[in-house]
Backbone of each chain as ProteinMPNN parsed JSONL, in Angstrom:
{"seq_chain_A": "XXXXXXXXXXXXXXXXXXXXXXXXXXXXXXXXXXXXXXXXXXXXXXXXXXXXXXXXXXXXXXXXXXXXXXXXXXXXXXXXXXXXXXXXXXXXXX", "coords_chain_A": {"N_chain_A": [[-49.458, -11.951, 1.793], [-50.836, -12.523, -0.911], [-50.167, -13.108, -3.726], [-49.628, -15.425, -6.359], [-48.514, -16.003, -8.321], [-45.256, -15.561, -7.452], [-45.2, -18.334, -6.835], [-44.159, -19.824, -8.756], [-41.659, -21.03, -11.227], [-40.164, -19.878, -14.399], [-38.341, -21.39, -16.222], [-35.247, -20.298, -18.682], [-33.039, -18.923, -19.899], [-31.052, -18.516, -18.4], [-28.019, -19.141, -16.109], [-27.83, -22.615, -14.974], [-27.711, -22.616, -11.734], [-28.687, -20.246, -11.096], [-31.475, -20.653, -10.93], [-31.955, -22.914, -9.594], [-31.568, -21.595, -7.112], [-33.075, -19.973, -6.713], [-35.263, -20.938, -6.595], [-34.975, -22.713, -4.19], [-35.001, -20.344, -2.494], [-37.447, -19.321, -2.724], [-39.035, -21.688, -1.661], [-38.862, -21.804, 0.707], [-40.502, -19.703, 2.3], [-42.946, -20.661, 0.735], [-45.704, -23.247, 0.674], [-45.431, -24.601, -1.793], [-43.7, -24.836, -4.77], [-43.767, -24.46, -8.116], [-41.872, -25.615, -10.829], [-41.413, -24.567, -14.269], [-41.218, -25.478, -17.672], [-40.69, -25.092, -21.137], [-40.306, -26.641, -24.429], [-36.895, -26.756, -25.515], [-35.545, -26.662, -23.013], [-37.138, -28.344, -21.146], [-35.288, -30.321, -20.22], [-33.544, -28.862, -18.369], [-35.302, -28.007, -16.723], [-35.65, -30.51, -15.433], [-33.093, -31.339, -14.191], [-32.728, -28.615, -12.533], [-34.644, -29.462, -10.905], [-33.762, -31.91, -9.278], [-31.505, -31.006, -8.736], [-32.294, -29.112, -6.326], [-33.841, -30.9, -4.833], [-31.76, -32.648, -4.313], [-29.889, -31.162, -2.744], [-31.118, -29.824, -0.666], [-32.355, -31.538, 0.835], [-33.179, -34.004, 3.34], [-35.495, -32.155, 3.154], [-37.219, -31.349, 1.336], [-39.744, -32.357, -1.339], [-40.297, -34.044, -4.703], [-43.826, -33.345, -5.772], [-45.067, -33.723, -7.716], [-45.468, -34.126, -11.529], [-46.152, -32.903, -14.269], [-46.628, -33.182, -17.855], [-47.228, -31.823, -20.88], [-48.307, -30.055, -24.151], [-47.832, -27.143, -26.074], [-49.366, -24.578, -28.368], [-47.626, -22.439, -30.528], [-47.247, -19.762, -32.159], [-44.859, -19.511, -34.818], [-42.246, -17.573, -35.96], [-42.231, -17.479, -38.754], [-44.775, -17.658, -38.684], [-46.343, -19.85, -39.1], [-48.028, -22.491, -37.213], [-46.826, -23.615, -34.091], [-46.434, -26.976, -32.051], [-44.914, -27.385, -29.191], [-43.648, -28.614, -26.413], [-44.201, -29.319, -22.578], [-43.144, -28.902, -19.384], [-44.28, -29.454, -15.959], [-42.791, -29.157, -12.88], [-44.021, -30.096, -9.36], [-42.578, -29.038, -6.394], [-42.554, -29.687, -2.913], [-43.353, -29.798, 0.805], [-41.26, -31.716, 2.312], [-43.466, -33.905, 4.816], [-42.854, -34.406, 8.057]], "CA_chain_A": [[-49.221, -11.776, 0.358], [-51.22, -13.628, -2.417], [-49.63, -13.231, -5.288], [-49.237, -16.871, -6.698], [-46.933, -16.256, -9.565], [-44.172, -16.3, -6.838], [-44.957, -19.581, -7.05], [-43.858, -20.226, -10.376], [-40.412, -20.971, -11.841], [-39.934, -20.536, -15.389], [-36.761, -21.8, -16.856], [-35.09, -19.456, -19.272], [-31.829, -19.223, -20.405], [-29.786, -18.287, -17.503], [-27.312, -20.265, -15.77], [-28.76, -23.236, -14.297], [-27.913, -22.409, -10.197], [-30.025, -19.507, -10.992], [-33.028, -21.29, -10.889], [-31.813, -23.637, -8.626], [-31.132, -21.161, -5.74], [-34.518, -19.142, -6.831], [-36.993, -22.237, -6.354], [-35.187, -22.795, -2.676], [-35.657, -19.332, -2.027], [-38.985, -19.448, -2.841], [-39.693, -22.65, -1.455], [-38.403, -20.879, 2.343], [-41.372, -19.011, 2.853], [-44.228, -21.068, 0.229], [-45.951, -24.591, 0.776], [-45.194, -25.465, -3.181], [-43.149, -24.49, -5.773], [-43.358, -25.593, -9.687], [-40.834, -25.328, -12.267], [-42.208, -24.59, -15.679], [-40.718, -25.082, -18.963], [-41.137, -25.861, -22.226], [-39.618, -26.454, -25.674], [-35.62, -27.673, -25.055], [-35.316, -25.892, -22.032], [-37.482, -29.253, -20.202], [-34.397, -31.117, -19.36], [-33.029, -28.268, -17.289], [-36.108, -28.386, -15.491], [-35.399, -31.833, -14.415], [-32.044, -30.868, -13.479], [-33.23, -27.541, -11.586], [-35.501, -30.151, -9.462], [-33.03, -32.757, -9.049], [-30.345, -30.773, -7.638], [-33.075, -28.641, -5.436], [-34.233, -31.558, -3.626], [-30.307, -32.96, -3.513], [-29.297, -29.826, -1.64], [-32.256, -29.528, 0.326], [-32.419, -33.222, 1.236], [-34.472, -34.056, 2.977], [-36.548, -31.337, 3.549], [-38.773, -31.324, 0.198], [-39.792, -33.466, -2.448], [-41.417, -33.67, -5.868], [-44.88, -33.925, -5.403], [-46.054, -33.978, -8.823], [-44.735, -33.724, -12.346], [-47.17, -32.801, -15.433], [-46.026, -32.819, -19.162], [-48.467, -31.107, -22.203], [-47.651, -29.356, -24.968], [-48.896, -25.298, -25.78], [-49.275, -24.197, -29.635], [-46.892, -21.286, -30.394], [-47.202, -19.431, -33.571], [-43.602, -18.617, -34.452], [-41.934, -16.62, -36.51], [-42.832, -17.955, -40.334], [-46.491, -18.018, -39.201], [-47.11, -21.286, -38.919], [-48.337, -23.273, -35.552], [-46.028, -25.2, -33.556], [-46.476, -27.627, -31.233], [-43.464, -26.879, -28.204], [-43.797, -29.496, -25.368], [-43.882, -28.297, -21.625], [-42.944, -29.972, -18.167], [-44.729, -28.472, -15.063], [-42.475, -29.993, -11.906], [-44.151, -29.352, -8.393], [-41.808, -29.06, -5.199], [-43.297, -29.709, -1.768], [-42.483, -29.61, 1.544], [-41.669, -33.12, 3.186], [-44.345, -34.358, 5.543], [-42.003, -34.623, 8.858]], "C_chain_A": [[-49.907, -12.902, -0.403], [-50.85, -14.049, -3.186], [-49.205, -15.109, -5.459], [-48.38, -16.813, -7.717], [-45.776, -16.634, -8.896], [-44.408, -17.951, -6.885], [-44.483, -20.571, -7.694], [-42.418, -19.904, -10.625], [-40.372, -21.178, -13.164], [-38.743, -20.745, -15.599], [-36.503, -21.482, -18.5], [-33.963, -20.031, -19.449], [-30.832, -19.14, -19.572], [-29.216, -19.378, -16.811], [-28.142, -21.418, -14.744], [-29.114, -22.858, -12.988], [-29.013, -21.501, -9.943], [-31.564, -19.884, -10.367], [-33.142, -22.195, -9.668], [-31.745, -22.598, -6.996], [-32.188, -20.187, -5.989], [-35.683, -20.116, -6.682], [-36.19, -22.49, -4.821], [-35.103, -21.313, -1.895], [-37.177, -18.856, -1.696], [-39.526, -20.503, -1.815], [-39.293, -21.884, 0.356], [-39.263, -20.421, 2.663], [-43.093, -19.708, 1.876], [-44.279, -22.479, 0.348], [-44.897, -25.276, -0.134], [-44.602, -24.529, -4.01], [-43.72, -24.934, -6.552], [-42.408, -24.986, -10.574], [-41.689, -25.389, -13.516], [-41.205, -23.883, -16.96], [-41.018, -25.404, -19.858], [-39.829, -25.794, -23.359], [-37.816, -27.427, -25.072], [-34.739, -27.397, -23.524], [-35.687, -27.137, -20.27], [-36.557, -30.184, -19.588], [-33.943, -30.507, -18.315], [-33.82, -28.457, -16.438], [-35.686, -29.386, -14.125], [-34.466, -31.684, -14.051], [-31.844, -29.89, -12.224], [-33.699, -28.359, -10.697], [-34.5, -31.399, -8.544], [-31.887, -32.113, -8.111], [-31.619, -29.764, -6.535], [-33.632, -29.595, -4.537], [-32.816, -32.503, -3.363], [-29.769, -32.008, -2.513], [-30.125, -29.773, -0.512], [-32.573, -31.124, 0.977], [-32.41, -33.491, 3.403], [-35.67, -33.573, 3.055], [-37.945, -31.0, 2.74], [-38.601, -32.514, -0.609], [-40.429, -33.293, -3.819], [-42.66, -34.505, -5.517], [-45.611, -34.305, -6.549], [-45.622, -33.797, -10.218], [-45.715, -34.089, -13.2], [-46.345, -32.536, -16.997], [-47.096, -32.572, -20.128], [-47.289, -30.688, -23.103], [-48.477, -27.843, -25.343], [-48.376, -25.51, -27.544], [-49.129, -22.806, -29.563], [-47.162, -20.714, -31.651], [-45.712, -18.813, -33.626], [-43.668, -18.292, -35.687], [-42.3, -16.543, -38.277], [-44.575, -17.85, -40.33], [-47.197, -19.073, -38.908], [-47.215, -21.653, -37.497], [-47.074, -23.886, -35.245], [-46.326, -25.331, -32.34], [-45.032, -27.795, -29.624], [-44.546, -27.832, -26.764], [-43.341, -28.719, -23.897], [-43.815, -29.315, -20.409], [-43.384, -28.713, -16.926], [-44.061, -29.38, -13.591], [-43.005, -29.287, -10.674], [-43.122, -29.926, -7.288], [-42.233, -29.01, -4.092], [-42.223, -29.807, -0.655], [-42.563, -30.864, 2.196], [-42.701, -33.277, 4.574], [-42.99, -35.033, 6.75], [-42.892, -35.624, 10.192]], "O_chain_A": [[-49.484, -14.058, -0.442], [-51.003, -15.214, -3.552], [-48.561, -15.779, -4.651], [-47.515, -17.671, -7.891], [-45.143, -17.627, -9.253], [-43.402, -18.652, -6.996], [-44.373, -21.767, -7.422], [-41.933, -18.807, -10.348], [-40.487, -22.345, -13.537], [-37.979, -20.046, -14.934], [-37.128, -22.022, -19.413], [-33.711, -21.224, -19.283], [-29.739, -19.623, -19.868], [-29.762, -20.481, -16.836], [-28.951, -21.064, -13.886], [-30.298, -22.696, -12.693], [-29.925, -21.611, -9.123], [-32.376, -19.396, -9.581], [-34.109, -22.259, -8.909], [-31.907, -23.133, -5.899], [-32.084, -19.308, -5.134], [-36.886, -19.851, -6.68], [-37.09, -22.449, -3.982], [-35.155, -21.295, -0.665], [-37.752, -18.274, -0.775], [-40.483, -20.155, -1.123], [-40.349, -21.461, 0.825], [-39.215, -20.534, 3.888], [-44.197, -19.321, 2.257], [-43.236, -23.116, 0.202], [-43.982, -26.041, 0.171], [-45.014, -23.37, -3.961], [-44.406, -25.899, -6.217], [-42.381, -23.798, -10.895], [-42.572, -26.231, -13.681], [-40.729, -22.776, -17.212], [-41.877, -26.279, -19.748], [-38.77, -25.175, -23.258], [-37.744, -28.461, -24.409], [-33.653, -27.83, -23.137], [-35.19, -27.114, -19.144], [-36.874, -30.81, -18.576], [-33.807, -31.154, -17.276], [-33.479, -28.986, -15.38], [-35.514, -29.312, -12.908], [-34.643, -31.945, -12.861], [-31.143, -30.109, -11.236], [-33.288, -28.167, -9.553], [-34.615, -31.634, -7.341], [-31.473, -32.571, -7.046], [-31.393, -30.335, -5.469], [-33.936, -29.178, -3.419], [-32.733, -33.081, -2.279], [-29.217, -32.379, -1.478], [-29.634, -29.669, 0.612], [-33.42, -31.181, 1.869], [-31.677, -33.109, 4.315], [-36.721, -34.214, 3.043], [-39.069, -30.635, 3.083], [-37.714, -33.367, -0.616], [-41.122, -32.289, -3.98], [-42.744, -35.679, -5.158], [-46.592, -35.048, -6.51], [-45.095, -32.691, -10.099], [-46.223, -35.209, -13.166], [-45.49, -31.656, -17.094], [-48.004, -33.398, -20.037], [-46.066, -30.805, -23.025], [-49.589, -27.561, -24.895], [-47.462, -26.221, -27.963], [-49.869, -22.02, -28.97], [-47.371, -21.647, -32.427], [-45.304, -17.937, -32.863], [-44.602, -18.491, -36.464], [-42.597, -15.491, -38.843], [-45.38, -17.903, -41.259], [-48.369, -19.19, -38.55], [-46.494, -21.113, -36.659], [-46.393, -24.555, -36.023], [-46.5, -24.413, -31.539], [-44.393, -28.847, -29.607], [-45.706, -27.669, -26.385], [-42.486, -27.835, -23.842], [-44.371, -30.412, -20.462], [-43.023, -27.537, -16.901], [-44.792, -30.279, -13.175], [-42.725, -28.093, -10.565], [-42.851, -31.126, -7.27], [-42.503, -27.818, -3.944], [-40.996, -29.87, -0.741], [-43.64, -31.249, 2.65], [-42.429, -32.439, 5.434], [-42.275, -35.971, 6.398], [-42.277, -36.015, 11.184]]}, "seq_chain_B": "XXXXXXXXXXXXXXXXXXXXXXXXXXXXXXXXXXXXXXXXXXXXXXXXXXXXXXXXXXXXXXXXXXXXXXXXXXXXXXXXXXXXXXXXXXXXXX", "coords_chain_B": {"N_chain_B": [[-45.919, -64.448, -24.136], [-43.397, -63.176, -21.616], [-41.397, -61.318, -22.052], [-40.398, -58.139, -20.376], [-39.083, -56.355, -21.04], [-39.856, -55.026, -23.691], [-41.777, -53.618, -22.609], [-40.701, -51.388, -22.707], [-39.142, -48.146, -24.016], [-36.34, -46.485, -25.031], [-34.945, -42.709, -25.28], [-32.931, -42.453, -27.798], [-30.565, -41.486, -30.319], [-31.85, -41.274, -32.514], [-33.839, -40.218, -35.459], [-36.835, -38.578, -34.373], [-39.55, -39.38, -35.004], [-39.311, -41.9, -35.599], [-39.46, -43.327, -32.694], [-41.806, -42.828, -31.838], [-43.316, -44.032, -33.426], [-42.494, -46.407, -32.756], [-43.062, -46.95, -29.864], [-46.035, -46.432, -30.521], [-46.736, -49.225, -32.037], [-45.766, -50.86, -29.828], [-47.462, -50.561, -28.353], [-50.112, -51.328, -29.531], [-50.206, -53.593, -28.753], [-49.36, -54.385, -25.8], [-50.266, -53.568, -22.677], [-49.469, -51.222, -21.067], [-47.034, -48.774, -22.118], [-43.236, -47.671, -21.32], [-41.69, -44.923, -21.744], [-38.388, -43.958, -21.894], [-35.705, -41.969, -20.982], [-32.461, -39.797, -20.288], [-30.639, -37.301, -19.746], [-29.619, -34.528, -21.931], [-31.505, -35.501, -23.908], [-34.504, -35.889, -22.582], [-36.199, -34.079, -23.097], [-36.926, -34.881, -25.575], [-38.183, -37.258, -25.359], [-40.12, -35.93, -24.275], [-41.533, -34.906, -26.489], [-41.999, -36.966, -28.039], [-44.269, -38.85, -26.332], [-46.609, -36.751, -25.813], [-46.595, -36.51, -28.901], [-47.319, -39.219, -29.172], [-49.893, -39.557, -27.904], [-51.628, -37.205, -29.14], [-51.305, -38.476, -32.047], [-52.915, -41.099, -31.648], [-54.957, -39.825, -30.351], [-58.414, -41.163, -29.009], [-57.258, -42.911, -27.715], [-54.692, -43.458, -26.001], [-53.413, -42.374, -23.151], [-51.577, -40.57, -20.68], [-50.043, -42.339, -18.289], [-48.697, -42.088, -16.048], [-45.546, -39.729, -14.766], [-42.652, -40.363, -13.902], [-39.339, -38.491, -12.284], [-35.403, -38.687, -12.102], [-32.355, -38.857, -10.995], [-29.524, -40.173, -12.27], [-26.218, -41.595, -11.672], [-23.145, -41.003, -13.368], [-20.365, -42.653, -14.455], [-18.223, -40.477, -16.121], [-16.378, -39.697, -19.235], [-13.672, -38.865, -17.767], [-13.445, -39.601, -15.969], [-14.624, -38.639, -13.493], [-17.642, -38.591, -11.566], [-20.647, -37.816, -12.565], [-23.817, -36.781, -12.145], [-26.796, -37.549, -14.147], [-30.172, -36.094, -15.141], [-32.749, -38.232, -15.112], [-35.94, -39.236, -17.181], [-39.178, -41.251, -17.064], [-42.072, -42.021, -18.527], [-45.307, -43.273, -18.396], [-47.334, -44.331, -20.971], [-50.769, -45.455, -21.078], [-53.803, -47.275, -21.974], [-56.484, -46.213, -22.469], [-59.505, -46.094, -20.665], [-62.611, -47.215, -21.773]], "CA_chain_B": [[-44.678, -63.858, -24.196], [-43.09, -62.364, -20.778], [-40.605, -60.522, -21.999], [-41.047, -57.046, -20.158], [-38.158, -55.058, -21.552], [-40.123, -54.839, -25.09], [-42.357, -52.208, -22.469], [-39.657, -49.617, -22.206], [-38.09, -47.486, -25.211], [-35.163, -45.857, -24.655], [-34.724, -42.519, -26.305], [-31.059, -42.161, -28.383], [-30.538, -40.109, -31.391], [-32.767, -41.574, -33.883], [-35.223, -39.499, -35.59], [-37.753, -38.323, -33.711], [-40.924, -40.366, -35.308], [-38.796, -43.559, -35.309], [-39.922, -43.55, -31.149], [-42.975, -42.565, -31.968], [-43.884, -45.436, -34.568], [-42.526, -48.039, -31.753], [-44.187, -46.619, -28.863], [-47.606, -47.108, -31.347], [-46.334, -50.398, -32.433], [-45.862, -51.806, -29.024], [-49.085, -50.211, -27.248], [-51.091, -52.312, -30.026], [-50.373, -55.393, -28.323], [-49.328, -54.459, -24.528], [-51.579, -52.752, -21.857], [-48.53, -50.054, -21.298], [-45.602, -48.921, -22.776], [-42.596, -46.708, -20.252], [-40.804, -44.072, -22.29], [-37.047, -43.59, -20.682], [-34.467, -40.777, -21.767], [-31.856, -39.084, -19.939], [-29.718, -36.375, -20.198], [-30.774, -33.527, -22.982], [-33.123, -36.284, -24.342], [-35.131, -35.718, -22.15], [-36.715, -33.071, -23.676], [-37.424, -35.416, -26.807], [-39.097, -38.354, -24.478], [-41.487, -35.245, -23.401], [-42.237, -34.393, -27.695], [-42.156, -38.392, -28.188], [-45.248, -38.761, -25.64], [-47.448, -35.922, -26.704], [-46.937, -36.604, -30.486], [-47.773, -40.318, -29.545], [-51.083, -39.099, -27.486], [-52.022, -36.976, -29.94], [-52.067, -38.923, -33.398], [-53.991, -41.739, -31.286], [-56.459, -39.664, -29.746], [-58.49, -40.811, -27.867], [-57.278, -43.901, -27.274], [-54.32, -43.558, -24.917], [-53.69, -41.75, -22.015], [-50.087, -40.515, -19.929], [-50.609, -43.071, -16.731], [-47.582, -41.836, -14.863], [-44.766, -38.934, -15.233], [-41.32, -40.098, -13.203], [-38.224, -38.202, -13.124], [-35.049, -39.327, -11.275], [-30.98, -38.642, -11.706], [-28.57, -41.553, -12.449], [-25.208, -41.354, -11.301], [-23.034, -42.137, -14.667], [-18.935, -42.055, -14.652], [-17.485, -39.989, -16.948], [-15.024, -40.919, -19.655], [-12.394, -38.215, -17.457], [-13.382, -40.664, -14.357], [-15.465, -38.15, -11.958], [-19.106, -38.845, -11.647], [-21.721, -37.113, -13.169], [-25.288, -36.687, -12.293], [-27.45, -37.007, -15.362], [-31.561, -36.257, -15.104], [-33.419, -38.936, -16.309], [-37.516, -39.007, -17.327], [-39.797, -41.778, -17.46], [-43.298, -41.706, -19.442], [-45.68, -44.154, -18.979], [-48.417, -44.504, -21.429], [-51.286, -46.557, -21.339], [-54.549, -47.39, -22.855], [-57.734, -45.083, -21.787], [-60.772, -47.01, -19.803], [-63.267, -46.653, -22.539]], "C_chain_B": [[-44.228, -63.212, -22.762], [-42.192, -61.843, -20.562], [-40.984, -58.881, -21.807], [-40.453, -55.736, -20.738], [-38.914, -54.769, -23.073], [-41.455, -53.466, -24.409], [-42.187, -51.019, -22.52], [-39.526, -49.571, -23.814], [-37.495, -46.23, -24.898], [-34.869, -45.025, -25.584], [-33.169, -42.038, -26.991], [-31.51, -41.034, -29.52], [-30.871, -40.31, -32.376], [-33.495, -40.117, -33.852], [-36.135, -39.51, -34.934], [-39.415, -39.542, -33.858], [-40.255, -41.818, -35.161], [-39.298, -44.488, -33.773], [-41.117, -43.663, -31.422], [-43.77, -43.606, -32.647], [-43.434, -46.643, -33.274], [-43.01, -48.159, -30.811], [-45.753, -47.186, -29.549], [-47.395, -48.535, -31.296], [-46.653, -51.526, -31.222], [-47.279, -51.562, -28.387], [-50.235, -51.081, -28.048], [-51.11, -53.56, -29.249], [-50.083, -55.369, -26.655], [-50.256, -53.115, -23.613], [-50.597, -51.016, -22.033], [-47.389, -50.463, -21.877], [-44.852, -47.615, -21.896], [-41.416, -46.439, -21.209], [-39.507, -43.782, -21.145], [-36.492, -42.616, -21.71], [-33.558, -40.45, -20.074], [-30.919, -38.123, -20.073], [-30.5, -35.366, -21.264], [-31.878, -34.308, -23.586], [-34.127, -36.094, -23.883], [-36.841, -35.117, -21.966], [-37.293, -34.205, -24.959], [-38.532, -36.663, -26.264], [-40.059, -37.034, -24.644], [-42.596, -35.501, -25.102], [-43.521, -35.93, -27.909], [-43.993, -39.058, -28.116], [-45.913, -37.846, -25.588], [-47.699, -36.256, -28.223], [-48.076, -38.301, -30.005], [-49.755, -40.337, -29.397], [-51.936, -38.749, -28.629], [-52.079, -37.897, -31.556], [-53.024, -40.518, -32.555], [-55.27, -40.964, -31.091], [-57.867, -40.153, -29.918], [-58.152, -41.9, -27.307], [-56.241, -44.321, -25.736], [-53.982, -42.45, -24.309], [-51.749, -41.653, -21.015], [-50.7, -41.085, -18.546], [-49.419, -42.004, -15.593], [-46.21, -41.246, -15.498], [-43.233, -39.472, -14.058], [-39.905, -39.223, -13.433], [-37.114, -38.491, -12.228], [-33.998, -38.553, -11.918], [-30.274, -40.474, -11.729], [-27.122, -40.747, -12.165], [-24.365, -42.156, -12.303], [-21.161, -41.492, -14.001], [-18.3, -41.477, -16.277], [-16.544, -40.539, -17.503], [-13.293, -40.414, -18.864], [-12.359, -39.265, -16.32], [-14.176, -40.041, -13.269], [-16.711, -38.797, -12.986], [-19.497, -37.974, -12.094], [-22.986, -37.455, -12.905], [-26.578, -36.669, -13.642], [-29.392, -37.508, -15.196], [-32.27, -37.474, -15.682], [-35.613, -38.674, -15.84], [-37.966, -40.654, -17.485], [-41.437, -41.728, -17.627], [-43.715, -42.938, -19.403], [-47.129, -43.819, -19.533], [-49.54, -45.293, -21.516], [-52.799, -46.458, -21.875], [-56.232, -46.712, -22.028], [-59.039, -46.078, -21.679], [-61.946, -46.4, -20.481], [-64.84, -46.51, -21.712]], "O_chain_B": [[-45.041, -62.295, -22.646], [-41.779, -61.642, -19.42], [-41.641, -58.281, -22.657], [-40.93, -54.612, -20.892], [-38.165, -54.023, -23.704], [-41.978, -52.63, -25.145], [-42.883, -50.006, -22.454], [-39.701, -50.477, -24.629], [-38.046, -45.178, -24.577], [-34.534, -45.491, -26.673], [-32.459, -41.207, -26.426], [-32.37, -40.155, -29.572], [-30.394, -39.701, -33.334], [-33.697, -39.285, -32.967], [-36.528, -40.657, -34.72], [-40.029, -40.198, -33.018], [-40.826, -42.739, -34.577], [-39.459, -45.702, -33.648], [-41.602, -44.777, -31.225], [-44.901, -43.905, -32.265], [-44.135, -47.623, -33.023], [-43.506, -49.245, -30.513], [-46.41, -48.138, -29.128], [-47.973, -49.098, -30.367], [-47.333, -52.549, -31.303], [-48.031, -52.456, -27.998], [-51.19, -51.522, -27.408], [-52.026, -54.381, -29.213], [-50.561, -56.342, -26.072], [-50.704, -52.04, -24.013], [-50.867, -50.051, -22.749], [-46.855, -51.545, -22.118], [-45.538, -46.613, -21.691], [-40.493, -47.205, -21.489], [-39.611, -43.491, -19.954], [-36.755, -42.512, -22.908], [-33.983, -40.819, -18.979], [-30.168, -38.506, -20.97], [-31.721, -35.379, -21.424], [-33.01, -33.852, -23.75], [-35.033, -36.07, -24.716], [-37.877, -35.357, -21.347], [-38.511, -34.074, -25.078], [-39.604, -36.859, -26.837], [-40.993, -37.327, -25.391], [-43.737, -35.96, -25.162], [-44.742, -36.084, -27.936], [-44.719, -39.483, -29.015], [-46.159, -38.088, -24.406], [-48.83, -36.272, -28.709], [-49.233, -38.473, -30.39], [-50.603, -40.784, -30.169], [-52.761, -39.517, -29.123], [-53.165, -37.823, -32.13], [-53.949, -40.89, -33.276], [-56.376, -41.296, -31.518], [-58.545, -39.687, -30.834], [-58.715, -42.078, -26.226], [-56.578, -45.028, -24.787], [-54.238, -41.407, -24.911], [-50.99, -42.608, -20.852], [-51.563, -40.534, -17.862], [-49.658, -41.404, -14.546], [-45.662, -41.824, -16.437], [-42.892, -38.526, -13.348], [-39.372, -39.209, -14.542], [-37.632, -38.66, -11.124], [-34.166, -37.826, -12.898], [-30.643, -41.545, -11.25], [-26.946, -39.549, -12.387], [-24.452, -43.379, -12.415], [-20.841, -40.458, -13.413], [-18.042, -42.146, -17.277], [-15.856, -41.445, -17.033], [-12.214, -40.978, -19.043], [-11.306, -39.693, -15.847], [-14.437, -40.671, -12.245], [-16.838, -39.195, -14.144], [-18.718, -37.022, -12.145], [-23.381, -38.495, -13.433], [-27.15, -35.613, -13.91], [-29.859, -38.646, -15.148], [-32.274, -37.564, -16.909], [-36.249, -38.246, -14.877], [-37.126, -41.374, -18.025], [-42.031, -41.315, -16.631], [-43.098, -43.825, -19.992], [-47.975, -43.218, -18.87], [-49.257, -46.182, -22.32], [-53.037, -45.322, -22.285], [-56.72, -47.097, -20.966], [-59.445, -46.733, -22.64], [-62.394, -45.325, -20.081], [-65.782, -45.949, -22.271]]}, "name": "protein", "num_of_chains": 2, "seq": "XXXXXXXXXXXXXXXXXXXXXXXXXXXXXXXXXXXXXXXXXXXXXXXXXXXXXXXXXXXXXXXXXXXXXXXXXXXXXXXXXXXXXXXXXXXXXXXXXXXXXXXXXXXXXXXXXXXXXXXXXXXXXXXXXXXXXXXXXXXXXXXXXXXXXXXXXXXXXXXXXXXXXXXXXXXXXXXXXXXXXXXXXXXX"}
């Protein structure tokens, strides 16, 4: 299977474990994960990764953590600027 | 001067540009400066460090993205896990 989107976690609105028990699902059968969020949603991130490599301890790690920002046009029209956190999840080097 | 704590800024619940003006402020005079937050802040460290990027451009540069938990006690008395971020910025190798 190719598909690389499995690779990808965005972080939405649902309850946090969600995410948390869908990135070590994922991570079970792929090298790397990343979490990807943006806007006010980036703290969960760090939470999602934090308890995913507490649970999983010590089997992965964060290998990499990127922050940008994306220009949204919302709803009035105008641009905005919405900040984004890209966390990657690896698999520990044993 | 070798006071190092004037590298960090810690973000609370000021206005948003208030970080942003001291982050500038200090990067005039030190090589880096290491954005901290934790907890929902987190999310505002990320804006913080983009806005700061951007109205410099091109001068500095995100050196290094950490993110970690802290273990805080509650005012009920259990522990609590709370995400934290650190952002360091520093000055781009012209």
């Amino acid at each position: 299977m190719s598909n690389h989107q499995n690779d990808l976690i965005f972080i939405g609105k649902k309850p946090l474990m969600t995410y948390v028990t869908s990135t070590i699902v994922q991570l079970a059968t792929r090298p790397s994960v990343t979490i990807k969020a943006r806007g006010l949603t980036t703290s969960i991130a760090i939470d999602v990764a934090q308890l995913v490599i507490k649970k999983t301890k010590p089997a992965f790690e964060i290998s990499n953590v990127c922050i940008g920002s994306e220009s949204l046009v919302s709803s009035d029209g105008r641009n905005r600027d919405v900040s984004t956190i890209d966390i990657s999840i690896k698999r520990t080097i044993a």
